[in-house]
N, C-alpha and C positions, 0 to 999 in steps of 0.2 A: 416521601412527601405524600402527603393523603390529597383525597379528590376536592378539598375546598382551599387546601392552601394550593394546589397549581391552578383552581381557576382563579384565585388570584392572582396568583403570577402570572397569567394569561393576560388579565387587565393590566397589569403595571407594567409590564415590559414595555411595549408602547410610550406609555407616558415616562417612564424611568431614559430612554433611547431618546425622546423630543427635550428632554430637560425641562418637564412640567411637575412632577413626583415633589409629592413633597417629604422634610426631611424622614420622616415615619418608616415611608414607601420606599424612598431612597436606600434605607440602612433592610428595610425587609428583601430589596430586590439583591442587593449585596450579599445578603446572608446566604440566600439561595444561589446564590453565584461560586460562592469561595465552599458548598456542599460536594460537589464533584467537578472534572472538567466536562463531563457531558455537560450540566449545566451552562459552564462559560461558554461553550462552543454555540451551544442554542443562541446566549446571550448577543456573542458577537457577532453571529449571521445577519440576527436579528437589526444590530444596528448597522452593520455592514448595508442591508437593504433601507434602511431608512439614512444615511445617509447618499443613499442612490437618487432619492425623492428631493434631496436640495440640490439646488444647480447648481448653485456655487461651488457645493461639496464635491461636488461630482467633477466637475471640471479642475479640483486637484489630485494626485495622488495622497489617496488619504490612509493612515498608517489603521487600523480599527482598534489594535489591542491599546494603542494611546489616546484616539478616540476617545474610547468606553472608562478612561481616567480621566481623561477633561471636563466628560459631560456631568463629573460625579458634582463641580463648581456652577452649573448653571440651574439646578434645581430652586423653581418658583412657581406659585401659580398651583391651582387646584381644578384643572379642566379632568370633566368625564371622560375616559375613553369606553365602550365597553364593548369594543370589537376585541376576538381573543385575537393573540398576538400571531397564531400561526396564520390564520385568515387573512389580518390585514398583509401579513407577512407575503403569501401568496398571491393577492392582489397585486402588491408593489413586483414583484419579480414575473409574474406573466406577463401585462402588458405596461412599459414603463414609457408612452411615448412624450421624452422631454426632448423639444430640440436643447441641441448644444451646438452653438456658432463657436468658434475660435478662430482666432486671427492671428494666421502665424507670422505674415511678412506680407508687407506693400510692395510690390514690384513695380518698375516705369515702364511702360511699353511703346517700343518705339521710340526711345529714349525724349519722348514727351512728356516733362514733367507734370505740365496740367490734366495731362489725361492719365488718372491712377487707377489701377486693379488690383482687388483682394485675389490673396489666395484662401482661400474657407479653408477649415478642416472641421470635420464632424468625429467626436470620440463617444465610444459606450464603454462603461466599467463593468469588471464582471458580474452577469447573471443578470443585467439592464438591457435595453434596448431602444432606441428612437427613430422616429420617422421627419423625413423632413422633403421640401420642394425645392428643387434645383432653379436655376434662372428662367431655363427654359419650359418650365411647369413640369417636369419629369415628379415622381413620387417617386422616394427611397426610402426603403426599411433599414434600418440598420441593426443587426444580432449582435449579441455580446462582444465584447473583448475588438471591437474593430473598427477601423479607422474610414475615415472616405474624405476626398479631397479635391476639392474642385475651385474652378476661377470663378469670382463675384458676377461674373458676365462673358458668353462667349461670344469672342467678337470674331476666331478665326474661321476657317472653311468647315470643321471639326470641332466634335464639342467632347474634349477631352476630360475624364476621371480618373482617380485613382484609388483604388479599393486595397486595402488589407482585412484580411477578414470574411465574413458575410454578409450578404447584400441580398434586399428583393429591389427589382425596378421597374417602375411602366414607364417606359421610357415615351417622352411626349413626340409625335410625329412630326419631320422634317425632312422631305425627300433631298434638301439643298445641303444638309445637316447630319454626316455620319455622327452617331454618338458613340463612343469607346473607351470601352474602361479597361484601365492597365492593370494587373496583377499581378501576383509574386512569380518569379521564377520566369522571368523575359518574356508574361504570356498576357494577350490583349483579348477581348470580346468585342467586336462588331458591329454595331446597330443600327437601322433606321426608326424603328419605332416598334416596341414588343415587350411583352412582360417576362421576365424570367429571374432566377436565381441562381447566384456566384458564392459559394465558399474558396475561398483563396486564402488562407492565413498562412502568413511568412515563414512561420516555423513547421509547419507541413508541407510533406511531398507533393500530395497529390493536392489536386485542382479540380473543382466539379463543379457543371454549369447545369440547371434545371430550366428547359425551355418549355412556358404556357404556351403562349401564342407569340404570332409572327416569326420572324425568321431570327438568326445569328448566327456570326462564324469566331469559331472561335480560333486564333492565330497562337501558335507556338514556334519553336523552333528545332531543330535538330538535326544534328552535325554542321552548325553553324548555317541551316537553310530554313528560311520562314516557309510553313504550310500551315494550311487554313481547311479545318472540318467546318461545312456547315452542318445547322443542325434543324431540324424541324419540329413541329409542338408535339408534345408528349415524348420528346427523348430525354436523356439523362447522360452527359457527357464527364467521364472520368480520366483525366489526364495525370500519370505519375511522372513527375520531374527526374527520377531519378532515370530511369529507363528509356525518357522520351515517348512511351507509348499510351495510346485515345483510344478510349472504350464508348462504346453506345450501349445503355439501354433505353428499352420502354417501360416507361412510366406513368402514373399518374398527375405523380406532382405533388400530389395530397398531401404524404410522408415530408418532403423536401419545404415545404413552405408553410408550414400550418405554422412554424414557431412567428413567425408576423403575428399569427391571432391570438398568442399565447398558448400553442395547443403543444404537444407531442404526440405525434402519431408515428406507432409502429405496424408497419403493413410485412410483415413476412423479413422482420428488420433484423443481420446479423447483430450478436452483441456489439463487439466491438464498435460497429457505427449506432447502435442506441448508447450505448456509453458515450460517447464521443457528444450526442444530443443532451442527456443529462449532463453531461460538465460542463456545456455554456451556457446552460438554463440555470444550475445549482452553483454552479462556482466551484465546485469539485474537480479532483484528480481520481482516475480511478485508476489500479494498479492489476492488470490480472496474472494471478499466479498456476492458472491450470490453463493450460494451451486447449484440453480438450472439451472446453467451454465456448471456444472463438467459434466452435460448429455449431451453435443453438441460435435459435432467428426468434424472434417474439412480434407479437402479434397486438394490439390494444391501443386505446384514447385517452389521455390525461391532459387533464386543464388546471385544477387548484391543487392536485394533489403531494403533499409530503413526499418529498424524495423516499425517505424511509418505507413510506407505502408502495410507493412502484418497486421499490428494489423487493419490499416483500412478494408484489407480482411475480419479478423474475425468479424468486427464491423456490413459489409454490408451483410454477410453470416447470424449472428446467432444474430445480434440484442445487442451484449453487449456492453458496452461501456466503458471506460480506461482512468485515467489523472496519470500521474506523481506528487509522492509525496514528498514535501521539507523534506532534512534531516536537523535537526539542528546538527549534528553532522558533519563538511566538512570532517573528518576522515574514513568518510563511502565512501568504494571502490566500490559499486553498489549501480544504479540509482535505485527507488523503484519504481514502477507499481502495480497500484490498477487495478485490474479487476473489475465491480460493474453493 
């Protein structure tokens, strides 16, 4: 494709993805679809992230490859777009702050019927993110792929959460008022009032708590005995489920939390854990096939930047090299990346 027909398709994708395209744009955005599956793959990301941008959307499980078939029947309307599509693209997956309330169940308390409490749940879809305020005026971030769950009101001694996933919190102050959030793998966090950050997702071993300021302890268990690390500002607390064992570092913090502003920052960062950064920010899998890769750390700041261009970062940095692999499955919600 030459350089005037993709900045076309730079404009239309957008509008082809909102179902504004008209029939012309429609059959031109298809052409260039059904030319390679590189193409489709752009395509589907593309709407993958704009259906991020509707709540409603968001708040189902939404299939993209049947998506990008339905939307082909809603075409009307002749609205300008003339942001290129990676741009808007980027905006939308940096920072996406949509609350999302969900209501999972009405519990009695007390078994007083007139007095009812929600239970909340907050979800983000992959490569999204949102932020929202707890009862108690706490701020939560909420990172990709992860769940957070809390009661409409806390009336008891404790102001209990529960997190799958990642999380930033300022937790609002209340000496009267432990605040604690429950994680995967039988392990809790501690608080009275303090900023820090939790990766805890269900399907991972390990557990890591990044503490700004104020205090936390962070509670596990092992050989059926609850113990309790605190931890103080500027540490970095690494717990693997499998072995039972808490690691401290010192840190900045800077690296662990920038994804709130839409940043990725790698400070002296092994692969492995900057992969692990790009596949909640991209919605990728990444696959590494040379073990003597997992030794290279990287260093650098990205904020709008193409996936495709940071991985050339790492390519021109450390010598590795990377293709995208076909799924035969179109039911697969992430794109796979070979490291090799």
């Amino acid at each position: 494709m030459d350089k005037t027909d993709r900045n076309t398709i730079e404009e239309l994708l957008p509008r082809y993805c909102e179902g504004v395209a008209t029939e012309e744009e429609r059959l031109q955005v298809e052409m260039w679809m059904s030319e390679s599956d590189e193409n489709r793959r752009m395509a589907k990301q593309i709407h993958a992230l704009f259906l991020a941008t509707d709540t409603v959307n968001v708040m189902k499980k939404v299939d993209t490859e049947k998506a990008l078939l339905k939307v082909k029947s809603r075409m009307s309307g002749n609205r300008h777009k003339g942001t290129m599509w990676w741009q808007w693209a980027q905006r939308a997956a940096a920072i996406l702050f949509i609350p999302l309330l969900v209501t999972l169940m009405l519990q009695y308390w007390g078994g007083n019927e007139q007095e009812l409490a929600q239970i909340m749940e907050v979800k983000t879809n992959p490569g999204m993110m949102t932020s929202l305020t707890l009862p108690d005026g706490t701020l939560v971030y909420l990172n990709s792929e992860s769940t957070l769950s809390y009661p409409s009101r806390f009336d008891n001694d404790t102001r209990n959460v529960t997190l799958q996933g990642e999380a930033y919190f300022e937790v609002a102050k209340n000496p009267e008022k432990k605040f604690i959030v429950s994680t995967s793998h039988q392990s809790q966090i501690e608080v009275l009032g303090t900023h820090f950050n939790v990766e805890a997702y269900e399907k991972e071993d390990r557990i890591s708590a990044t503490l700004v300021e104020g205090k936390i302890g962070f509670i596990y268990k092992s050989n059926d005995v609850s113990k309790k690390v605190l931890m103080d500002p500027g540490q970095k607390l690494v717990y693997d489920s499998k072995d039972n064992k808490v690691q401290l570092y010192a840190t900045s913090g800077e690296s662990e939390i920038a994804w709130k502003e839409g940043k990725i920052i790698f400070r002296n960062t092994p692969l492995e854990e900057g992969l692990r950064m790009l596949e909640k920010r991209y919605n990728v899998e990444f696959i590494i096939k040379n073990d003597r890769l997992k030794g290279d750390s990287f260093t650098g700041t990205f904020t709008n930047q193409r996936l495709e261009r940071i991985l050339e970062y790492f390519q021109l940095s450390s010598q590795i090299r990377w293709r995208y692999l076909d799924s035969l499955d179109m039911k697969d919600e992430k794109s796979k990346i070979e490291i090799y």
